[in-house]
N, C-alpha and C positions, 0 to 999 in steps of 0.2 A: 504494500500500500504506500503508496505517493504521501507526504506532508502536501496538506492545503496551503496553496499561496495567498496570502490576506492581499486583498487589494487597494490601494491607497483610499478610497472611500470606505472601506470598510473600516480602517485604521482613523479615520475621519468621525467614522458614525462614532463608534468606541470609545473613544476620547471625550467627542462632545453629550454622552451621556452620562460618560462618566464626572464629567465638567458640572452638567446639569444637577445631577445624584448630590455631588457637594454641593454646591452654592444650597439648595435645598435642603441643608441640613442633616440629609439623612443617612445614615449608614447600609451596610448592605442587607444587615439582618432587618431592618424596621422596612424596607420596600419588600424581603421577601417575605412577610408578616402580612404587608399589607398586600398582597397582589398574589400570597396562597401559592408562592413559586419555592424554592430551595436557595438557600443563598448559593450553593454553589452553579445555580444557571444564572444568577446575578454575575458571579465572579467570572464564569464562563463566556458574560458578554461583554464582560469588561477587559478581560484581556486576549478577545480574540481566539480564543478555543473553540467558539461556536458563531455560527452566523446567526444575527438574529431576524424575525421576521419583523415588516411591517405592522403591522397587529400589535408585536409586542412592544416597540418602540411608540406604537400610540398608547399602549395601558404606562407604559415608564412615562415617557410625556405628563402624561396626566399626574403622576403620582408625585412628579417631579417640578408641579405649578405650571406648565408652558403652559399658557393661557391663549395667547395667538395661534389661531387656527393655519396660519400660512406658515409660522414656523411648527407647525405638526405636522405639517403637511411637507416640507421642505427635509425634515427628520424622516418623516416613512419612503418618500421618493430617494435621501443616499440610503437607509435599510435595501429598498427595490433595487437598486444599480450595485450595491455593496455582494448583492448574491450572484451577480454576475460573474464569469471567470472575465481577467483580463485577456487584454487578444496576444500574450503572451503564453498562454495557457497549450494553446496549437504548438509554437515553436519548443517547448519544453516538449512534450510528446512527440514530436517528428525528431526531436535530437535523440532522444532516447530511445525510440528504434533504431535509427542509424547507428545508436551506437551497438545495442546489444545487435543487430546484422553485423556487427564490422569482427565481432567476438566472436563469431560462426566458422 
């Protein structure tokens, strides 16, 4: 199995919710209290172990004060481009055939 490559807007989302999480006061165990989640899928999306969904970047949002609906909205559309592979993703796979063929 390949490591996943985090893509700079996923490294973008992650930061700024983690940004949000502070400024809000609140720790990881008090959002995943309130939102009935594991702190450790809290930690998980905080440092990129896991992609998060849109969905759940609107429930954090919310828990988190964002009150503007255009920056909720601006959060779940880098979530949506963040689960995308970069278009580097191709050239990592075609090298790595090339190579394990050249091994043959």
């Amino acid at each position: 199995m390949t490591a996943r490559m985090e893509t700079f807007r996923g490294r973008q989302l992650r930061r700024e919710l983690l940004r949000l999480r502070e400024v809000a006061g609140l720790s990881m165990e008090d959002v995943a209290q309130r939102l009935d989640w594991s702190k450790a899928k809290i930690s998980r999306i905080e440092t990129g172990r896991t992609r998060v969904t849109p969905s759940d970047v609107r429930l954090l949002a919310e828990e988190y004060g964002v009150t503007d609906e255009q920056e909720r909205q601006a959060l779940m559309d880098l979530a949506r481009k963040a689960r995308r592979q970069g278009w580097w993703h191709n050239y990592a796979r075609a090298r790595a055939a090339l190579t394990s063929a050249s091994k043959r």
